[in-house]
C-alpha positions as CSV (number, residue, x, y, z in Angstrom):
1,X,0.8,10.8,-22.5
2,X,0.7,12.4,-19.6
3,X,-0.5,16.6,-19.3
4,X,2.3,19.2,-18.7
5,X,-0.2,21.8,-17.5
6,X,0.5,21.1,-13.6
7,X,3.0,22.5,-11.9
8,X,5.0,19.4,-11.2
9,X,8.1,19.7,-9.5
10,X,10.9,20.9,-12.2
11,X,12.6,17.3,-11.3
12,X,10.2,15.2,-13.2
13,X,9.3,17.6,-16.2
14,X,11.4,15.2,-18.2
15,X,9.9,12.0,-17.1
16,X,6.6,13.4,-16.9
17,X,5.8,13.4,-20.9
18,X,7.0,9.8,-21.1
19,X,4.3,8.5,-18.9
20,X,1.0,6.9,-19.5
21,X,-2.0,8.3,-18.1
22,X,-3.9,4.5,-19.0
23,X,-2.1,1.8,-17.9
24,X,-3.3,-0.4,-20.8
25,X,-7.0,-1.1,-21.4
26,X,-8.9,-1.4,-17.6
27,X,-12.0,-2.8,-19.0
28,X,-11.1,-5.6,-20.3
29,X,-9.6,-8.6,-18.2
30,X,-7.4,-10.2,-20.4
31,X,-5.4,-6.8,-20.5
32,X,-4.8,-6.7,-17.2
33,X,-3.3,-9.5,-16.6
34,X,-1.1,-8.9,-19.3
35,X,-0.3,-5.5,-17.7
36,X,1.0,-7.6,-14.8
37,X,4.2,-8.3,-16.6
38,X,4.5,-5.2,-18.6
39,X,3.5,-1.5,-18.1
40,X,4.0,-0.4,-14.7
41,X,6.3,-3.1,-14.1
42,X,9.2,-2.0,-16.6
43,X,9.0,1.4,-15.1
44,X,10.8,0.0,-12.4
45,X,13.0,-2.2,-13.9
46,X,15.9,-5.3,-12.5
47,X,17.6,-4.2,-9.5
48,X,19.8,-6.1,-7.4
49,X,19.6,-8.0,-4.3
50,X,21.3,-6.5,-1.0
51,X,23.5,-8.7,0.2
52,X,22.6,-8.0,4.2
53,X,19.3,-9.1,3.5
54,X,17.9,-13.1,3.0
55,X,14.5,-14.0,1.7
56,X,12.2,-16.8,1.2
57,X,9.4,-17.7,-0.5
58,X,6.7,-19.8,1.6
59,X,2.8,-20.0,1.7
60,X,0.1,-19.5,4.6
61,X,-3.2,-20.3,5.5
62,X,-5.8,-18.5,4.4
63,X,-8.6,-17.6,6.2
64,X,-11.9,-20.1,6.9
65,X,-10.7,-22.6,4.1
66,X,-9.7,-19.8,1.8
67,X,-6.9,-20.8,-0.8
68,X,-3.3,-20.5,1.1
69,X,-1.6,-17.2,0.7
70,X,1.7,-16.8,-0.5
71,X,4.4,-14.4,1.1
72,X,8.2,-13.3,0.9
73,X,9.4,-12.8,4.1
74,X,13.3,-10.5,4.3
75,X,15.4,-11.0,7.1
76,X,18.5,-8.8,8.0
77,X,21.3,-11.2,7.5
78,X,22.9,-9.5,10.5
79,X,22.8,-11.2,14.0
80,X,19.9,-9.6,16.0
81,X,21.1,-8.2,19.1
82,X,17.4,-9.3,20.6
83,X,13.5,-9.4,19.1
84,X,13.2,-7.3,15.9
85,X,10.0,-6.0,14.7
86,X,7.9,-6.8,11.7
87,X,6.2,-5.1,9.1
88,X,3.6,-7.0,7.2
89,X,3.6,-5.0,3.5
90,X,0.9,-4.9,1.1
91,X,2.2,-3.8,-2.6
92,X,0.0,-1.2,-4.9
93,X,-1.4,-1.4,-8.5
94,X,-5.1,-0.5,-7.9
95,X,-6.0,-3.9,-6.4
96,X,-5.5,-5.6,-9.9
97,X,-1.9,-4.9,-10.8
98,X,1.0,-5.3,-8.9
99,X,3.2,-8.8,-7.4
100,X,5.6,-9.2,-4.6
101,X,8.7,-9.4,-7.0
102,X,7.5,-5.7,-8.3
103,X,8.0,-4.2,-4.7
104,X,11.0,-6.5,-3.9
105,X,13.6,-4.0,-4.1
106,X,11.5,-2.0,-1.2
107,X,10.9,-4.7,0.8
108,X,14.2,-5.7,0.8
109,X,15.1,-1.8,1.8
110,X,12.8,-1.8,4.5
111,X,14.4,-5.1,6.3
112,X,18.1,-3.6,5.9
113,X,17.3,0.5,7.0
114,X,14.8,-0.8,10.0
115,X,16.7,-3.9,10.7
116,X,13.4,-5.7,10.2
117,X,11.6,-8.7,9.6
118,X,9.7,-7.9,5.9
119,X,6.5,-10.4,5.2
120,X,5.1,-9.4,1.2
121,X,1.8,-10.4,0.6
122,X,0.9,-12.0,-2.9
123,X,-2.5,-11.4,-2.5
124,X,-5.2,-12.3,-4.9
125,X,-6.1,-9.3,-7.4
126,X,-9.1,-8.7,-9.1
127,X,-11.3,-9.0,-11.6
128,X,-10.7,-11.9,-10.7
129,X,-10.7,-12.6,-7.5
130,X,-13.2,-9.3,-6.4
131,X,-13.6,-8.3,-2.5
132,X,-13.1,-9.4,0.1
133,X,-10.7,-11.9,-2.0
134,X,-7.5,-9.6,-1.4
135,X,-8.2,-8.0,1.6
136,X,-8.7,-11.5,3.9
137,X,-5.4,-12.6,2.3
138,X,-3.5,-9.8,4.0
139,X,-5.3,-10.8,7.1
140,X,-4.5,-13.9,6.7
141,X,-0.5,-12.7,6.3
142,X,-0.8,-10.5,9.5
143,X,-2.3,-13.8,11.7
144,X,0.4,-16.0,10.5
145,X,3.2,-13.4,11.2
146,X,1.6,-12.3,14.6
147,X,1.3,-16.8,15.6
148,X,4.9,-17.6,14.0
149,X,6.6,-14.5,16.1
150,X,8.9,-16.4,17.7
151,X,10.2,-18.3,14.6
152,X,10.8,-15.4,12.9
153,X,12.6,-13.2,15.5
154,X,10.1,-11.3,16.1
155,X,8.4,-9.2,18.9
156,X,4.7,-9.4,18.8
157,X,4.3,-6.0,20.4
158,X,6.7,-4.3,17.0
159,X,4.4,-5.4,14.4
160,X,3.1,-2.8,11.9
161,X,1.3,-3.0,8.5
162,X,1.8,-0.7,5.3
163,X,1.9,-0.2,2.0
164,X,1.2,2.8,-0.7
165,X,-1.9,3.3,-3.0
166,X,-4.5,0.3,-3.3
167,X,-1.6,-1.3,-0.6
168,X,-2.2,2.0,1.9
169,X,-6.2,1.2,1.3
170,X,-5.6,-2.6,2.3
171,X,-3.3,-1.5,5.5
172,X,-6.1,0.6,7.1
173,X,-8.7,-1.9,6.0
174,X,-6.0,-4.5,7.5
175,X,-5.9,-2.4,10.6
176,X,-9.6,-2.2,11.0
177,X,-10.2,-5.9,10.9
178,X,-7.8,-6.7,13.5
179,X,-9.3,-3.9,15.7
180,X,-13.1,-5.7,15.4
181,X,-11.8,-9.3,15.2
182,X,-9.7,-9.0,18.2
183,X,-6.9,-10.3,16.2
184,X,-3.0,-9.3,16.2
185,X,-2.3,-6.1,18.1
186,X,-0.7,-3.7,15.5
187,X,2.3,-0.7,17.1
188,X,1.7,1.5,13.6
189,X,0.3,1.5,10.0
190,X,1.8,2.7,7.3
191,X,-0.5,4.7,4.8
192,X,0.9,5.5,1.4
193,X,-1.0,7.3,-0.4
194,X,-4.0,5.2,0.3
195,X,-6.8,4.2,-2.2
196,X,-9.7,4.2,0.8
197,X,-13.1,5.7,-0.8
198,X,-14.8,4.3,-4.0
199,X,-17.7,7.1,-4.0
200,X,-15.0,8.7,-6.6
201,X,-16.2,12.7,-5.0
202,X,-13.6,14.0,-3.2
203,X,-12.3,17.1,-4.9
204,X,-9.2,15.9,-6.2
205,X,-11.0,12.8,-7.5
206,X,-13.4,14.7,-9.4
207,X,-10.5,17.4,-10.9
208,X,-7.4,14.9,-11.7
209,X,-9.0,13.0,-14.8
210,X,-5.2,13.1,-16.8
211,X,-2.8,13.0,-14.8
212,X,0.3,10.5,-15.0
213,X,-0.1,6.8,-13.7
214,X,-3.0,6.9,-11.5
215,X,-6.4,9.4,-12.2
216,X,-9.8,9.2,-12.2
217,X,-10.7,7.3,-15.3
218,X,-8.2,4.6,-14.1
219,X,-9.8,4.6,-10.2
220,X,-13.2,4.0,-11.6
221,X,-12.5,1.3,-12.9
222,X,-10.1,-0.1,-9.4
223,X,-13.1,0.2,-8.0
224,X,-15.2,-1.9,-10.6
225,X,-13.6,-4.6,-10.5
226,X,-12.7,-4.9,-6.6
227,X,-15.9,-4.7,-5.9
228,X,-17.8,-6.7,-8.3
229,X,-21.6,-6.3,-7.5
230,X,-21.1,-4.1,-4.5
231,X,-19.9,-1.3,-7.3
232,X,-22.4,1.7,-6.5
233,X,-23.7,0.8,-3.6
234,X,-24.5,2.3,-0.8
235,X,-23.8,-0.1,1.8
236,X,-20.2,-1.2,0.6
237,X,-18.4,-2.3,3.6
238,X,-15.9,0.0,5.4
239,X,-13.4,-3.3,4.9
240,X,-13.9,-2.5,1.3
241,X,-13.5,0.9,1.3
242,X,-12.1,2.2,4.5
243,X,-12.8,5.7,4.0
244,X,-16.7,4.8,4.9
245,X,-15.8,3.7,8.4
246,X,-17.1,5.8,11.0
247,X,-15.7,5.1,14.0
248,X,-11.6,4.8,13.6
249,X,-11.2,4.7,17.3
250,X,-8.7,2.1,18.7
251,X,-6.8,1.9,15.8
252,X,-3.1,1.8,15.8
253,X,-1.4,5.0,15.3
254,X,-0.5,6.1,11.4
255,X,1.4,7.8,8.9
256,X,-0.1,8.9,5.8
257,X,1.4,10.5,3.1
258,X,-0.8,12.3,-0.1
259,X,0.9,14.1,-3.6
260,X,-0.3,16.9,-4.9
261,X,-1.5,15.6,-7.8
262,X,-3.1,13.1,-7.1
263,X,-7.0,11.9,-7.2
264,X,-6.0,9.9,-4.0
265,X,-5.2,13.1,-2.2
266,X,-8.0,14.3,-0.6
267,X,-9.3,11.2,0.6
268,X,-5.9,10.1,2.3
269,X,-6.0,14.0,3.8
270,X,-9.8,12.9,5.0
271,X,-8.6,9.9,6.3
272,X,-6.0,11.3,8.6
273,X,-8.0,14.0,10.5
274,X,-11.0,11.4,10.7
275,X,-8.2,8.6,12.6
276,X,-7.5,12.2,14.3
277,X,-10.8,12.7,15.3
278,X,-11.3,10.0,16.8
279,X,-8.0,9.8,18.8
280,X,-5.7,7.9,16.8
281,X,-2.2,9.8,16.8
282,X,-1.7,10.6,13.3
283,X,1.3,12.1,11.3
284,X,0.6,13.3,8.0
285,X,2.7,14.7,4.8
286,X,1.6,15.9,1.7
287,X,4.0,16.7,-0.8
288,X,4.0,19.7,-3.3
289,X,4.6,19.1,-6.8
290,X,3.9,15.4,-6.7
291,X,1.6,12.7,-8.7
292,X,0.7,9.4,-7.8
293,X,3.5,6.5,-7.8
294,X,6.3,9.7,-8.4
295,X,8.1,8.5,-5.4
296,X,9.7,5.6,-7.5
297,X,11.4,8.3,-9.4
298,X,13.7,8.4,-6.3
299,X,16.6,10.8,-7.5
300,X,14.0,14.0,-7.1
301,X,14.6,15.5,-3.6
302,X,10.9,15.5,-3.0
303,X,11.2,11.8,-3.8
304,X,14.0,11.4,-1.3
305,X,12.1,13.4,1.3
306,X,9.1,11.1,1.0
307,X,11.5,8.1,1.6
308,X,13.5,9.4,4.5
309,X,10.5,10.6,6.5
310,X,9.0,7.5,6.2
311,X,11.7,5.3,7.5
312,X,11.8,7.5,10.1
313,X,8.2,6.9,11.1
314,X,8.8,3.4,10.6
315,X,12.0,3.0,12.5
316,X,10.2,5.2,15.6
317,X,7.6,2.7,15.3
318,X,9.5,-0.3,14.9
319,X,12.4,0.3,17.2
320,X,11.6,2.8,19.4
């Protein structure tokens, strides 16, 4: 269970002893994949569908004769006074966890608050499918929703990526490939407490080795099996690991958000003042008495603050 000795915001004191600080036993494959429908997902639990938004299920083609790549896309039910924007989202779970019916609920959020199109990637996870498996899907996602604009509703100039955790890690890396491919031109990316460096030495990597949900034990072994071979290397690529990139100019502008507790922290803080650095308008939060994955505890005010601010960036983004 989970170690009291933080000073976690009074709201989740409760909840906090509850929690796992292993989500089930990372080495081995055939327990992840059972974690996929158990674990992390009951934390979340059945929720209902809005009823101003519509979804389908379709697939895409992947890239260069990869396997096609399925996606949900959410539409506001609601009769568009003109274009709307997009937002291409990428879900979390340490890039072997996670599935586009586990995020559904905040997909379908994001269409009705922005009045958005929503395209969820199903991405291939690993150990099974290592890098750049996952990472080219979400391309992939991004390509189809920037060529099928005009179906959709869409405004090609109002598309944005984002997601939180290994999802924040594939937005920037998302971000970076359509900045050297010359591919779709992304207005904004959304950077949830992103999972971006797999050298494991930032400060808060190396001190947050029990904390709730997401720490260092569970990271190193992210990392592992994302990247297969290239784990310990010195020349991963920044696609991989986007905190190794060292030139972030002429990337989109981007929110990132970071909790206190969290071994993500310091390298989503990095992240931000490198994209500052190199003149990529940046707005950051980091929120006090926080761990990683407690903004689905969304009745804490912190929790509700971490929401709120983000559609706002979003909506700015997304509708000007």
């Amino acid at each position: 269970m989970a170690n009291l000795k933080y000073a976690f915001d009074p709201e989740f004191t409760d909840l906090i002893a509850a929690l796992p600080t292993q989500l089930g036993d990372l080495s081995d494959p055939g327990a992840i994949r059972e974690s996929r429908t158990s674990g992390m997902a009951n934390l979340l639990g059945e929720q209902p569908d809005r009823e101003g938004v519509a979804k389908r299920d379709l697939t895409v083609p992947g890239r260069d004769g990869d396997p096609e790549v399925p996606v949900r896309v959410y539409h506001p039910k609601a009769e568009a006074d003109g274009l709307r924007g997009a937002l291409v989202y990428i879900h979390g779970g340490g890039f072997m966890l996670g599935s586009v019916d586990m995020f559904d609920a905040a997909c379908q959020e994001y269409a009705q608050e922005l009045d958005a199109v929503v395209v969820s990637v199903e991405y291939r996870l690993a150990p099974e499918d290592p890098y750049p498996a996952g990472v080219e899907d979400c391309y992939a996602a991004l390509v189809w929703t920037a060529a099928h604009a005009g179906e959709l509703g869409v405004d090609p100039a109002r598309i944005a990526v984002g997601g939180g955790s290994a999802g924040g890690g594939l937005s920037a890396a998302v971000a970076l490939m359509a900045r050297d491919r010359g591919g779709p031109a992304l207005c904004f990316q959304l950077l949830q407490i992103p999972e971006l460096d797999d050298r494991l030495q930032t400060p808060s990597m190396t001190q947050f080795t029990d904390t709730p949900l997401w720490n260092r034990p569970n990271a190193v072994w992210s990392w592992k099996h994302y990247l297969g071979d290239l784990y310990g290397a010195d020349d991963v690529p920044y696609y991989a690991a986007p905190s190794r990139c060292q030139d972030l100019s002429g990337l989109p502008p981007a929110y990132v958000t970071t909790m206190e507790f969290d071994p993500l922290r310091d390298e989503g803080i990095q992240y931000a003042m490198d994209l500052m650095r190199d003149g990529v308008q940046v707005e950051l939060h980091s929120y006090p008495g926080t761990f990683h994955g407690s903004a689905i505890f969304g009745n804490a005010d912190v929790s509700r603050r971490d929401h709120a601010d983000s559609i706002r960036a979003l909506n700015r983004a997304l509708n000007g």
